[in-house]
PDB file of N, CA, C, O and CB in Angstrom:
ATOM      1  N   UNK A   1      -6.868   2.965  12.128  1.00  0.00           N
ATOM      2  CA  UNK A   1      -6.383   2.717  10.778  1.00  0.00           C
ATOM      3  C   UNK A   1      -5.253   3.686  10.452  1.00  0.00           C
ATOM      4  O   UNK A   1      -5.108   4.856  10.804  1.00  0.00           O
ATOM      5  CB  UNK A   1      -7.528   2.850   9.750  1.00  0.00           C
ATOM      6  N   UNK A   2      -4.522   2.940   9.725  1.00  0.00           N
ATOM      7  CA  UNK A   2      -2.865   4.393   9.084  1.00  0.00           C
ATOM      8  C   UNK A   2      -3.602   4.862   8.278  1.00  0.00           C
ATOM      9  O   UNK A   2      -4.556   4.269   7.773  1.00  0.00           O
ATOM     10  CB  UNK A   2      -1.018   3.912   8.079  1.00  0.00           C
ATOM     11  N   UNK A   3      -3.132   6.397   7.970  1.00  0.00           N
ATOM     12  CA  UNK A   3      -3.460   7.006   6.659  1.00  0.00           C
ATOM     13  C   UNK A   3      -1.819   7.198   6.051  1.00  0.00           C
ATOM     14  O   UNK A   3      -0.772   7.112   6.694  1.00  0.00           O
ATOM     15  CB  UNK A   3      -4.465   8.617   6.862  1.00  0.00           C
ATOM     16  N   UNK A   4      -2.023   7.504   4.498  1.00  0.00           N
ATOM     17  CA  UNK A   4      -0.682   7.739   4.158  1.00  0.00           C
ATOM     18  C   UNK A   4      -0.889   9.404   3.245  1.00  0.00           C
ATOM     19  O   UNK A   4      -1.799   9.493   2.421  1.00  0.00           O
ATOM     20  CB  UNK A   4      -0.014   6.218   3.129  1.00  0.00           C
ATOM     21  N   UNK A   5      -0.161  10.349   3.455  1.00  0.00           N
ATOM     22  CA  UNK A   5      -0.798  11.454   2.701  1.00  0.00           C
ATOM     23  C   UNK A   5       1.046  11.792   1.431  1.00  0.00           C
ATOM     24  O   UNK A   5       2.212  12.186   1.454  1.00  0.00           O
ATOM     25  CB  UNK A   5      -1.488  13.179   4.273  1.00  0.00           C
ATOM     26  N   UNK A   6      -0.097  11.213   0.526  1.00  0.00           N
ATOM     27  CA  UNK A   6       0.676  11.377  -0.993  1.00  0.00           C
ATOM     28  C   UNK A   6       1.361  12.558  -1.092  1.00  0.00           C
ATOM     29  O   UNK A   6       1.036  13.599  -0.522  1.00  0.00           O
ATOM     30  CB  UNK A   6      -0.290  11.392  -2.268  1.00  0.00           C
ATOM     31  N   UNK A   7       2.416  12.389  -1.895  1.00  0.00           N
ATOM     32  CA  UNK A   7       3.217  13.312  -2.681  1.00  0.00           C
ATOM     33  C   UNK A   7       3.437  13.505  -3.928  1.00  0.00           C
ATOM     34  O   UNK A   7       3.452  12.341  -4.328  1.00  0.00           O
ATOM     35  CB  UNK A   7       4.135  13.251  -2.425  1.00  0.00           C
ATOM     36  N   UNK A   8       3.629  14.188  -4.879  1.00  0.00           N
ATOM     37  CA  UNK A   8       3.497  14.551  -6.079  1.00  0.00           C
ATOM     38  C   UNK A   8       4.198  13.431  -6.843  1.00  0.00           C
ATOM     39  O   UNK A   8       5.394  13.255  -6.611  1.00  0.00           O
ATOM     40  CB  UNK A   8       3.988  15.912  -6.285  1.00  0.00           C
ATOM     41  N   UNK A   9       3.391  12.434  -7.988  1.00  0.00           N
ATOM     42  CA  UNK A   9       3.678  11.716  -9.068  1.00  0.00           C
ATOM     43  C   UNK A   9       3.585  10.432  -7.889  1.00  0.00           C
ATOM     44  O   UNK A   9       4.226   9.563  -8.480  1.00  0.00           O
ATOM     45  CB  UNK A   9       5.193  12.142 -10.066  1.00  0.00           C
ATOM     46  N   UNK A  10       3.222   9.905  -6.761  1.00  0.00           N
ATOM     47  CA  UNK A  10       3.000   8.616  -6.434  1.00  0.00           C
ATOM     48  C   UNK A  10       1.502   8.496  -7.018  1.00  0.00           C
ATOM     49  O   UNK A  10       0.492   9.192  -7.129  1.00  0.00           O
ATOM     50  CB  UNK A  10       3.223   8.310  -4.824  1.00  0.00           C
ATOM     51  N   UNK A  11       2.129   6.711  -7.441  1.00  0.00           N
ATOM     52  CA  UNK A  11       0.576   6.221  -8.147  1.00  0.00           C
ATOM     53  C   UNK A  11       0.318   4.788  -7.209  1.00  0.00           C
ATOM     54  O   UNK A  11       1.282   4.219  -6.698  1.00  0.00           O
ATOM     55  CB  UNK A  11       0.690   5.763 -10.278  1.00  0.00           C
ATOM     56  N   UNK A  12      -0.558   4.468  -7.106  1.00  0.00           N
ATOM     57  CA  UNK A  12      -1.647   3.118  -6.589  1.00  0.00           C
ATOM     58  C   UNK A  12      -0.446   2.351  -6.194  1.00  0.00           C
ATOM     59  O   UNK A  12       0.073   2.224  -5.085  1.00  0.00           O
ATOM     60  CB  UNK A  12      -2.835   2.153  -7.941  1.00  0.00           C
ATOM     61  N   UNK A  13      -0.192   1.976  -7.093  1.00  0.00           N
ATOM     62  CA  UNK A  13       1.039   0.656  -6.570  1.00  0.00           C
ATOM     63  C   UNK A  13       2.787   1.035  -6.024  1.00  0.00           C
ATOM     64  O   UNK A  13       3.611   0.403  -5.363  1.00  0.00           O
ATOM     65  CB  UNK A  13       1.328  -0.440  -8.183  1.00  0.00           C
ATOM     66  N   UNK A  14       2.790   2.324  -6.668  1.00  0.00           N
ATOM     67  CA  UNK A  14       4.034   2.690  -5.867  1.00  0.00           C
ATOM     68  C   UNK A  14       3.624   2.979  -4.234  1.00  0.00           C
ATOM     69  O   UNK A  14       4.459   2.811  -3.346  1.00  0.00           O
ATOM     70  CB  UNK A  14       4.750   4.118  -6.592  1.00  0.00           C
ATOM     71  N   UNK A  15       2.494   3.349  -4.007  1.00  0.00           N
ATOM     72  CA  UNK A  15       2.007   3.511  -2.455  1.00  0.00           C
ATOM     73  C   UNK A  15       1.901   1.987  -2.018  1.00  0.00           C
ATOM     74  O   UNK A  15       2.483   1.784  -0.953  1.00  0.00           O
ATOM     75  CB  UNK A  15       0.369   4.398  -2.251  1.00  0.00           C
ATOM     76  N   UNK A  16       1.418   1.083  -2.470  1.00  0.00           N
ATOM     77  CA  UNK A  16       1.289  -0.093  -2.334  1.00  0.00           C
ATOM     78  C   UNK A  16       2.505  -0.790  -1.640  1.00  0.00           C
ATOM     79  O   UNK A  16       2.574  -1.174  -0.472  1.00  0.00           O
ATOM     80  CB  UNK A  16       0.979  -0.533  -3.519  1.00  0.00           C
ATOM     81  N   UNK A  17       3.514  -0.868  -2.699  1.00  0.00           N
ATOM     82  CA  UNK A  17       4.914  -1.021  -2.402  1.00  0.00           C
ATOM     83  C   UNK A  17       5.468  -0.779  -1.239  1.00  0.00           C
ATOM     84  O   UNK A  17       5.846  -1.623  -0.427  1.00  0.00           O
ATOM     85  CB  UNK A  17       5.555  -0.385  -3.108  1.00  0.00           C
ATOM     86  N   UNK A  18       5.540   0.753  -1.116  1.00  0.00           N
ATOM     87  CA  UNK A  18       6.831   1.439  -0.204  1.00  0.00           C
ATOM     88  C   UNK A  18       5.314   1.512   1.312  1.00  0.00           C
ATOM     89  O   UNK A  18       5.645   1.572   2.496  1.00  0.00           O
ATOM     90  CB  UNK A  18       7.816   3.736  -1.167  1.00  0.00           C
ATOM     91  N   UNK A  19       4.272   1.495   1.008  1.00  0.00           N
ATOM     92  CA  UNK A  19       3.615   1.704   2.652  1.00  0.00           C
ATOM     93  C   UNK A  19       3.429   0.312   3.111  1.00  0.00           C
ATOM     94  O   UNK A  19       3.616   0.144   4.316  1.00  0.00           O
ATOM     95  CB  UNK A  19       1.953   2.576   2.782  1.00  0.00           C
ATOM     96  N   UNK A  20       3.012  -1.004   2.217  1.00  0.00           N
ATOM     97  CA  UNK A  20       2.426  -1.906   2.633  1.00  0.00           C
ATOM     98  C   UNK A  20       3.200  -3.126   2.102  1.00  0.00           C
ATOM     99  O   UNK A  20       2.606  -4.168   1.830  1.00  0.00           O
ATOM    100  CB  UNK A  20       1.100  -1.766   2.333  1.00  0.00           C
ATOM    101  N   UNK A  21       4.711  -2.971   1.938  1.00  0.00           N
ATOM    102  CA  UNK A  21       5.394  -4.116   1.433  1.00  0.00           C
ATOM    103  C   UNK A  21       5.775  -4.869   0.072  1.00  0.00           C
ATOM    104  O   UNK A  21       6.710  -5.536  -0.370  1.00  0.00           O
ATOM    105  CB  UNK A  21       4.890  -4.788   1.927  1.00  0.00           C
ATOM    106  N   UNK A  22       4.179  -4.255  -0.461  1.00  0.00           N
ATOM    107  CA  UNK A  22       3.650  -5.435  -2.212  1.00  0.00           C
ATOM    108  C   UNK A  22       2.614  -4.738  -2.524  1.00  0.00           C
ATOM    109  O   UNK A  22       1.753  -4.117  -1.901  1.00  0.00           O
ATOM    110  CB  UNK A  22       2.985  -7.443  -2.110  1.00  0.00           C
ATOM    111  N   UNK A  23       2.958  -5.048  -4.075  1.00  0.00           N
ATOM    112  CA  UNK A  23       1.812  -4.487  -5.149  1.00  0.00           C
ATOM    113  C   UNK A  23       0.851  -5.375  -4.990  1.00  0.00           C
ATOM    114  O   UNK A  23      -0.058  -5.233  -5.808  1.00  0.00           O
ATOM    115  CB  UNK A  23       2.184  -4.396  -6.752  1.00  0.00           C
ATOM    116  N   UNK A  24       0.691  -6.400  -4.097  1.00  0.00           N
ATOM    117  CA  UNK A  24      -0.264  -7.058  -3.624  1.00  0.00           C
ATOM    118  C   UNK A  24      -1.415  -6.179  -2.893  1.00  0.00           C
ATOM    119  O   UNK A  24      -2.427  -6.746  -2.481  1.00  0.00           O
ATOM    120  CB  UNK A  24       0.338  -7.997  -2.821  1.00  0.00           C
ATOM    121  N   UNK A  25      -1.283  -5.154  -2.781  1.00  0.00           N
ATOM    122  CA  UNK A  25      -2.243  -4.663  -2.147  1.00  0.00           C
ATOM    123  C   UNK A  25      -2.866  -3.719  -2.666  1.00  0.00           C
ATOM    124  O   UNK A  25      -3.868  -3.185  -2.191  1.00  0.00           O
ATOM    125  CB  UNK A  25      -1.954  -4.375  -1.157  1.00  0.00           C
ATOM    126  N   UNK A  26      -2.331  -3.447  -3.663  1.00  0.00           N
ATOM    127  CA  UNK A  26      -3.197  -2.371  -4.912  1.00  0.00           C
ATOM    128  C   UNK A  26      -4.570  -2.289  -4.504  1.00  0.00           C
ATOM    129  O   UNK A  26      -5.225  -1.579  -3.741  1.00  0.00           O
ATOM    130  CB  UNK A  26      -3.263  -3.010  -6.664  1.00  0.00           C
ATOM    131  N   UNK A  27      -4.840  -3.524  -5.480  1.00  0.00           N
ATOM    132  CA  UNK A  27      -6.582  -3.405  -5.203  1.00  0.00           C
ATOM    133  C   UNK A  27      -7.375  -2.844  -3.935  1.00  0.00           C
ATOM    134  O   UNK A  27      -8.169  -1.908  -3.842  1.00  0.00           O
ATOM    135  CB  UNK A  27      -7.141  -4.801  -5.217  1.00  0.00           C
ATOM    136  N   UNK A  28      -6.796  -3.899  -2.830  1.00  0.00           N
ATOM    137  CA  UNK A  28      -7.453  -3.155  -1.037  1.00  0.00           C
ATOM    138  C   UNK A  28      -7.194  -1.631  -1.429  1.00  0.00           C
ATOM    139  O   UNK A  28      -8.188  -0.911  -1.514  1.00  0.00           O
ATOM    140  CB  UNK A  28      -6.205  -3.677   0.888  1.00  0.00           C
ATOM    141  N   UNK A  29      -6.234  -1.215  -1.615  1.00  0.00           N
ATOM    142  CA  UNK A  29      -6.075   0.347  -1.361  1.00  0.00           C
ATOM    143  C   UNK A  29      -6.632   0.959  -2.254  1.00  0.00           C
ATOM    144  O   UNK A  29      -6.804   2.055  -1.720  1.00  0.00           O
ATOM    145  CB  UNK A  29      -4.780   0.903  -1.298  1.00  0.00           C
ATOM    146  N   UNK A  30      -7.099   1.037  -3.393  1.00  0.00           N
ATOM    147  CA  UNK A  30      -7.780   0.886  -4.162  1.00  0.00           C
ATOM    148  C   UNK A  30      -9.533   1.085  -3.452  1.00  0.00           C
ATOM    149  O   UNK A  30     -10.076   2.104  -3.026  1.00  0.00           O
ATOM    150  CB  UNK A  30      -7.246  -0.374  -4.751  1.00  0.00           C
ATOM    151  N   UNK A  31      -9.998  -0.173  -3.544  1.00  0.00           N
ATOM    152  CA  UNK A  31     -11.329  -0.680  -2.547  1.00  0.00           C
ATOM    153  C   UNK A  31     -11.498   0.710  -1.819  1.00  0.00           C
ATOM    154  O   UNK A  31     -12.312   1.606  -2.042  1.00  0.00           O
ATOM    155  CB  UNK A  31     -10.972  -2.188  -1.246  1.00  0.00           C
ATOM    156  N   UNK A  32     -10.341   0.615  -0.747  1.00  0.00           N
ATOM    157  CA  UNK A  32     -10.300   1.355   0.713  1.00  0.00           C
ATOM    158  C   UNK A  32     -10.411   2.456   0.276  1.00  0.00           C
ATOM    159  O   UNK A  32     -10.905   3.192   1.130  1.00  0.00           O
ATOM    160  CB  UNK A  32      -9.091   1.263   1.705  1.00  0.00           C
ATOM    161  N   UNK A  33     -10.163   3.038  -0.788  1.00  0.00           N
ATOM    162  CA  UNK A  33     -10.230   4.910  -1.186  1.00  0.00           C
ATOM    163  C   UNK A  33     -11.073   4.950  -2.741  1.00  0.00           C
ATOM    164  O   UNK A  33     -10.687   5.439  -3.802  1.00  0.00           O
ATOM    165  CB  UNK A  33      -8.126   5.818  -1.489  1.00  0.00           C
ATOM    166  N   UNK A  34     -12.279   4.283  -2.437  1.00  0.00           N
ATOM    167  CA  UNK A  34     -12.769   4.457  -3.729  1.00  0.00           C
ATOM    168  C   UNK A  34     -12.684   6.394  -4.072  1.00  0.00           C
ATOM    169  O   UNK A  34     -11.828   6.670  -4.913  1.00  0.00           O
ATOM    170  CB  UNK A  34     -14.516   3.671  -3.717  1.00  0.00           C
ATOM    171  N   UNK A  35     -13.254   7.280  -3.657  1.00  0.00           N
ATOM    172  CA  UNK A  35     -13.242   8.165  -3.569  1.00  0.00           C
ATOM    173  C   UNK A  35     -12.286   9.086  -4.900  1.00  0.00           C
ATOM    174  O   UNK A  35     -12.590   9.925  -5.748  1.00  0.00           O
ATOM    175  CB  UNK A  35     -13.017   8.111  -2.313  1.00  0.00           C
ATOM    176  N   UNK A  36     -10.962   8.340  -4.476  1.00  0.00           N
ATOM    177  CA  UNK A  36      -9.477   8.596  -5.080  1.00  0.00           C
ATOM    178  C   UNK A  36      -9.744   7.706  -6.512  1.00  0.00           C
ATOM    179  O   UNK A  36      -8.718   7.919  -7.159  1.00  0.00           O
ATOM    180  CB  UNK A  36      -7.962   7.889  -3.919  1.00  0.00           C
ATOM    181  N   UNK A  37     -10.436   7.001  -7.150  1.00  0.00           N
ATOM    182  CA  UNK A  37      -9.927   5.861  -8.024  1.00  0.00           C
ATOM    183  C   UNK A  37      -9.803   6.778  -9.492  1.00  0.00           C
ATOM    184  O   UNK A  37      -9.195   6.372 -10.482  1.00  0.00           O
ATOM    185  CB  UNK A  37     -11.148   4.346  -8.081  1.00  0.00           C
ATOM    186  N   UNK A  38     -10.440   7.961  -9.410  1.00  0.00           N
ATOM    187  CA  UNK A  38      -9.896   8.776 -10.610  1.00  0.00           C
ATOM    188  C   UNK A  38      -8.625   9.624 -11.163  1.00  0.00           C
ATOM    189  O   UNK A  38      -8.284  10.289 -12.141  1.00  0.00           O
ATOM    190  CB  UNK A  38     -10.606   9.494 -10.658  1.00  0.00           C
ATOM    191  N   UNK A  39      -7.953   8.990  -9.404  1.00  0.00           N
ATOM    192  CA  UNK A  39      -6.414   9.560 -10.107  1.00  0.00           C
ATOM    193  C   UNK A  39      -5.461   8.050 -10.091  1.00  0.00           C
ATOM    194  O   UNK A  39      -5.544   7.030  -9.406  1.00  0.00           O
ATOM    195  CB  UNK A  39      -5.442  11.106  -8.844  1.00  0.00           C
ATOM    196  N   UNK A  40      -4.328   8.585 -11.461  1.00  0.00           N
ATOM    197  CA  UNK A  40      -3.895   7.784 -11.785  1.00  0.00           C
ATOM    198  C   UNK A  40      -2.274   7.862 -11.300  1.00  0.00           C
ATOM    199  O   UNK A  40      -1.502   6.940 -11.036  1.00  0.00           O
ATOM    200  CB  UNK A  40      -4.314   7.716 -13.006  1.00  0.00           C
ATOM    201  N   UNK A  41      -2.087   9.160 -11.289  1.00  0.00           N
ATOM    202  CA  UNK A  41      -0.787  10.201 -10.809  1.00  0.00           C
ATOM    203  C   UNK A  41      -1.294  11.070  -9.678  1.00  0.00           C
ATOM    204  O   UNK A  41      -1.915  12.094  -9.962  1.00  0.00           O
ATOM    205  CB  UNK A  41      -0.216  11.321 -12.113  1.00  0.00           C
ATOM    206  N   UNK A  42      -1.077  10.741  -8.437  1.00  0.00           N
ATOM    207  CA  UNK A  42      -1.818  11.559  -7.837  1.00  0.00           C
ATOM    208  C   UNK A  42      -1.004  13.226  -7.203  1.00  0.00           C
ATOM    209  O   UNK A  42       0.219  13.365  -7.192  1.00  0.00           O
ATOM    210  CB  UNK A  42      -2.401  10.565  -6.732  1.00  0.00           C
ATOM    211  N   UNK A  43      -1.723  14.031  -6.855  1.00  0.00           N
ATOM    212  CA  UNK A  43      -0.619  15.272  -6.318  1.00  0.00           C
ATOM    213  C   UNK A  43      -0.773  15.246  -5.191  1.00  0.00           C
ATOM    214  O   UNK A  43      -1.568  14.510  -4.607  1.00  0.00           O
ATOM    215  CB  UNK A  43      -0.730  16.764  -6.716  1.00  0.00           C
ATOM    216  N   UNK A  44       0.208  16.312  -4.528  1.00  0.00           N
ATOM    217  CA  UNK A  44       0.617  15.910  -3.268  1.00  0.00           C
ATOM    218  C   UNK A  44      -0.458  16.487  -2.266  1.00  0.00           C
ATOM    219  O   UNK A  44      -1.039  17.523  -2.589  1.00  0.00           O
ATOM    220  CB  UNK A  44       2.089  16.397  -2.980  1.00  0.00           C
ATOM    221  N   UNK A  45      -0.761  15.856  -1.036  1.00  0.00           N
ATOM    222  CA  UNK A  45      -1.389  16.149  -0.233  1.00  0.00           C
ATOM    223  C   UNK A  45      -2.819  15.602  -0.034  1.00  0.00           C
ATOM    224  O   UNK A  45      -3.638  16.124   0.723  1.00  0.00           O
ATOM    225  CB  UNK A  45      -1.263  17.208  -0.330  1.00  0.00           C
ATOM    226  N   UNK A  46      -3.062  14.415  -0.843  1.00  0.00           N
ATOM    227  CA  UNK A  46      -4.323  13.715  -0.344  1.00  0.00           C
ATOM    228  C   UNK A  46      -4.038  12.885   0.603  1.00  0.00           C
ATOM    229  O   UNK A  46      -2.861  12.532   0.667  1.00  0.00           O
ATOM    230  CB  UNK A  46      -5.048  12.987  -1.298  1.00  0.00           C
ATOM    231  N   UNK A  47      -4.841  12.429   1.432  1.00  0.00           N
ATOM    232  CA  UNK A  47      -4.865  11.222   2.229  1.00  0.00           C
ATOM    233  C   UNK A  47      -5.672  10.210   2.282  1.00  0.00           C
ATOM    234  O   UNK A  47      -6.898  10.213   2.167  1.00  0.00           O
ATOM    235  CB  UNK A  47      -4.876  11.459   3.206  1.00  0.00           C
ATOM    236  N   UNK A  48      -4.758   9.090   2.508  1.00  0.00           N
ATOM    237  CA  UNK A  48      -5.576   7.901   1.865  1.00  0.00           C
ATOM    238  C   UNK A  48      -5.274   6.810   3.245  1.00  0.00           C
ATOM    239  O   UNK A  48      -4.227   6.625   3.864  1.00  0.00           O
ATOM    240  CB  UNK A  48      -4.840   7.271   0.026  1.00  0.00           C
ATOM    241  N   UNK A  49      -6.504   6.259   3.408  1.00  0.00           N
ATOM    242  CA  UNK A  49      -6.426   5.049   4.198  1.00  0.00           C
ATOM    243  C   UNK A  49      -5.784   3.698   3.859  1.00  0.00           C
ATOM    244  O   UNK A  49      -6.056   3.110   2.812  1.00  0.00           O
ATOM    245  CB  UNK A  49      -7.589   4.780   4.439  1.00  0.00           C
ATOM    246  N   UNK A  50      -4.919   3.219   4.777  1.00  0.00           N
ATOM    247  CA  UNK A  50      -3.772   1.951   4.341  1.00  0.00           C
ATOM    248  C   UNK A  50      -4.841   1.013   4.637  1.00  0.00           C
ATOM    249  O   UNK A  50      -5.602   1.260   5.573  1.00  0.00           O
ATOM    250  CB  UNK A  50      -2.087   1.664   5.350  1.00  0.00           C
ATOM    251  N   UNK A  51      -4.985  -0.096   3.897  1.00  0.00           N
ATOM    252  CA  UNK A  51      -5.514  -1.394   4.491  1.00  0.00           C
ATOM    253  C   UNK A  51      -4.284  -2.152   5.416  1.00  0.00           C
ATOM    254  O   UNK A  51      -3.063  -2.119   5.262  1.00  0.00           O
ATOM    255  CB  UNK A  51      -6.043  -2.432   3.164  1.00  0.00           C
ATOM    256  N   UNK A  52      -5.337  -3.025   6.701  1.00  0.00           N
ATOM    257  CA  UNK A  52      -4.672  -4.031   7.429  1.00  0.00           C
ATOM    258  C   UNK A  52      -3.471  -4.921   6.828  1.00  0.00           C
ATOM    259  O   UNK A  52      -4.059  -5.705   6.084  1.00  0.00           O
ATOM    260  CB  UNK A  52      -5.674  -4.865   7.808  1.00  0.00           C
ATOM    261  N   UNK A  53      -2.686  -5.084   6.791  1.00  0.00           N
ATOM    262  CA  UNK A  53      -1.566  -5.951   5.974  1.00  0.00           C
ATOM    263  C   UNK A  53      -2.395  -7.479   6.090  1.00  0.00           C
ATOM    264  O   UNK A  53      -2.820  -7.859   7.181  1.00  0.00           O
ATOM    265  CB  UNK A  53       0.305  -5.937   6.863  1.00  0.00           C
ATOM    266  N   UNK A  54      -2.516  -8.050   5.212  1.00  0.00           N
ATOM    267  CA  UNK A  54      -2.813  -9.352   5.060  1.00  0.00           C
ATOM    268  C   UNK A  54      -2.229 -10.696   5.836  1.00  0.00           C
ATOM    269  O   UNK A  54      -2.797 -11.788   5.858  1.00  0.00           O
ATOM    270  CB  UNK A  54      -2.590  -9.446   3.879  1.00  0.00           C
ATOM    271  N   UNK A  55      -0.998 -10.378   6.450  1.00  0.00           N
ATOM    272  CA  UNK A  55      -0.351 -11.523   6.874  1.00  0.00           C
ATOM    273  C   UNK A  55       0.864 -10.741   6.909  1.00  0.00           C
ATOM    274  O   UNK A  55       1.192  -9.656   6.429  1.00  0.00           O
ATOM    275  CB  UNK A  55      -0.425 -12.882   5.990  1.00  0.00           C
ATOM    276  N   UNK A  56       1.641 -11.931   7.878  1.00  0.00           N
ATOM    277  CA  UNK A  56       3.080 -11.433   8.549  1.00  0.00           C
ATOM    278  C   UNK A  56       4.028 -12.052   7.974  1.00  0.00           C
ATOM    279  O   UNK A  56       3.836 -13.112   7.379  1.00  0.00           O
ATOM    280  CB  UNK A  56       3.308 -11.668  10.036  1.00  0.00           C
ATOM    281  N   UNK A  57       4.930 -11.607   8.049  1.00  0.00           N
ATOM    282  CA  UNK A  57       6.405 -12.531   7.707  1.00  0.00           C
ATOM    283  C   UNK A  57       7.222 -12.464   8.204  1.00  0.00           C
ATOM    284  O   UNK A  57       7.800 -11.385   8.335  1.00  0.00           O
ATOM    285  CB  UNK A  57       7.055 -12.503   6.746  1.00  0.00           C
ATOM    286  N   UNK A  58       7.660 -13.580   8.716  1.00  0.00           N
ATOM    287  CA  UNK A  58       9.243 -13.407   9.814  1.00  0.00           C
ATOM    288  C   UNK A  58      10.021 -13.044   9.125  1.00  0.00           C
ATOM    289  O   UNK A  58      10.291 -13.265   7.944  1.00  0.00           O
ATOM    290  CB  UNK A  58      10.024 -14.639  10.555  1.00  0.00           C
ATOM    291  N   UNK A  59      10.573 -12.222  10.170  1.00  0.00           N
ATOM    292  CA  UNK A  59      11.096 -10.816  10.283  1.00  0.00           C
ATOM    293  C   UNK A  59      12.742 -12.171  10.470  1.00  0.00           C
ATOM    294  O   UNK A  59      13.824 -11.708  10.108  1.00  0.00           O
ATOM    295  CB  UNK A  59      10.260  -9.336  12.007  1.00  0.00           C
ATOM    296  N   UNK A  60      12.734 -13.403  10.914  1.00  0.00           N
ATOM    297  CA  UNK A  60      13.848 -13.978  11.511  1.00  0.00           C
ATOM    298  C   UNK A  60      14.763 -14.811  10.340  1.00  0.00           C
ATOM    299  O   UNK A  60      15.818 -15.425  10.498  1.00  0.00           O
ATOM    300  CB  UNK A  60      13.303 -14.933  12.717  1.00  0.00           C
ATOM    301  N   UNK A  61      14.045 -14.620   9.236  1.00  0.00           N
ATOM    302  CA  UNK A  61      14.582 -16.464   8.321  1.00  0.00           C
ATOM    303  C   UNK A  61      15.336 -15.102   6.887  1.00  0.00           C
ATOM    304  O   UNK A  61      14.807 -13.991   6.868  1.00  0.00           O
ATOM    305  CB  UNK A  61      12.212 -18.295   7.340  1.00  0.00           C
ATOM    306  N   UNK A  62      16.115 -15.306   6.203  1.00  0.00           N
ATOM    307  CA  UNK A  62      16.298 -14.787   5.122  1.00  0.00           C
ATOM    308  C   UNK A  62      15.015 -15.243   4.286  1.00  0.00           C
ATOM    309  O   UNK A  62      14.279 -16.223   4.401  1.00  0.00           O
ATOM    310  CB  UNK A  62      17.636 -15.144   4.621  1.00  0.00           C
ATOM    311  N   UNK A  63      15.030 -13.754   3.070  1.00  0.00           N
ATOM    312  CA  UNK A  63      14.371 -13.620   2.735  1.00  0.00           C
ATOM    313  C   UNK A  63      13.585 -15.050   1.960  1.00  0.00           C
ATOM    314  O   UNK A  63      12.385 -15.312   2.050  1.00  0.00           O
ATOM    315  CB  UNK A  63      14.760 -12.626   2.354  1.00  0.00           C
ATOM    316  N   UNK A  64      14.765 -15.967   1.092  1.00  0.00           N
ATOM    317  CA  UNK A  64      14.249 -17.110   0.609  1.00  0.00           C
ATOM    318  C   UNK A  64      13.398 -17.937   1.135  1.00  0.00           C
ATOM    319  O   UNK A  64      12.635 -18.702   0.545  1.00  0.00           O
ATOM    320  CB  UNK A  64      14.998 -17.710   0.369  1.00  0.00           C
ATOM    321  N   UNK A  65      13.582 -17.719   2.640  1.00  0.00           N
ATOM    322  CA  UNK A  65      13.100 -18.834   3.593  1.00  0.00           C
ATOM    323  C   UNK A  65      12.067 -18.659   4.108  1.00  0.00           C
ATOM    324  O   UNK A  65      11.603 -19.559   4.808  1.00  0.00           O
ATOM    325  CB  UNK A  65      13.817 -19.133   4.575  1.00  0.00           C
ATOM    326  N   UNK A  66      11.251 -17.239   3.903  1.00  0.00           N
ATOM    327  CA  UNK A  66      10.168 -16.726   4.149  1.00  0.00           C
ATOM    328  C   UNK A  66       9.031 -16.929   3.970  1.00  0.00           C
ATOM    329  O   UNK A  66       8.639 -16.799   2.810  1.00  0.00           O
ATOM    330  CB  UNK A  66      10.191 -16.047   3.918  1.00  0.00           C
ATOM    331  N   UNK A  67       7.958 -17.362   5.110  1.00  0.00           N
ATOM    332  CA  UNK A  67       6.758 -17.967   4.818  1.00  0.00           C
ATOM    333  C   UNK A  67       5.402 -16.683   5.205  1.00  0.00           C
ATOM    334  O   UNK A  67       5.445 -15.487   5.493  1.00  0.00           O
ATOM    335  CB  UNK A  67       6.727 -19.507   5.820  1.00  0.00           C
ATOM    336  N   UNK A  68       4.528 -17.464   5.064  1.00  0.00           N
ATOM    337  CA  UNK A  68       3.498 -16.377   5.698  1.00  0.00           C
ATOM    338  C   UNK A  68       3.036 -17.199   6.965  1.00  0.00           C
ATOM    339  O   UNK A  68       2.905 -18.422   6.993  1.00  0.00           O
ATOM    340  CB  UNK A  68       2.056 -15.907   4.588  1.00  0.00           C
ATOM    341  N   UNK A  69       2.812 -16.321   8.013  1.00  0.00           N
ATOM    342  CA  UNK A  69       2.433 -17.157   8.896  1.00  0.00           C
ATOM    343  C   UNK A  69       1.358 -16.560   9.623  1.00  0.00           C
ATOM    344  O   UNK A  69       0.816 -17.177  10.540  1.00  0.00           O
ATOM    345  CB  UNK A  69       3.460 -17.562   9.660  1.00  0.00           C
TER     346      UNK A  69
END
């Protein structure tokens, strides 16, 4: 499994975003670090387990044309 270890003022969905693509994944990461769910702003130096990405996307078609596959 990835871990991702935070830096000062990342929150839930900005980790979401920039590690795993989409704020689609809040919740899993979320789930995956119950532990963490009492910070809202977190400081730097925790580590947190990434969930599996849900599905792929070619990497080949512009972005419009992009499916899940």
């Amino acid at each position: 499994m990835k871990t991702y270890k935070t830096v000062q003022g990342d929150m839930w969905d900005s980790i979401a975003y920039q590690q795993l693509g989409s704020t689609d994944y809040t919740d899993r990461l979320m789930r995956l670090n119950c532990a963490c769910r009492n910070y809202y702003i977190f400081p730097a130096g925790i580590v947190l387990t990434l969930p599996e990405p849900m599905y792929k996307i070619s990497e080949n078609l512009p972005p419009w044309k992009r499916v899940n596959v």
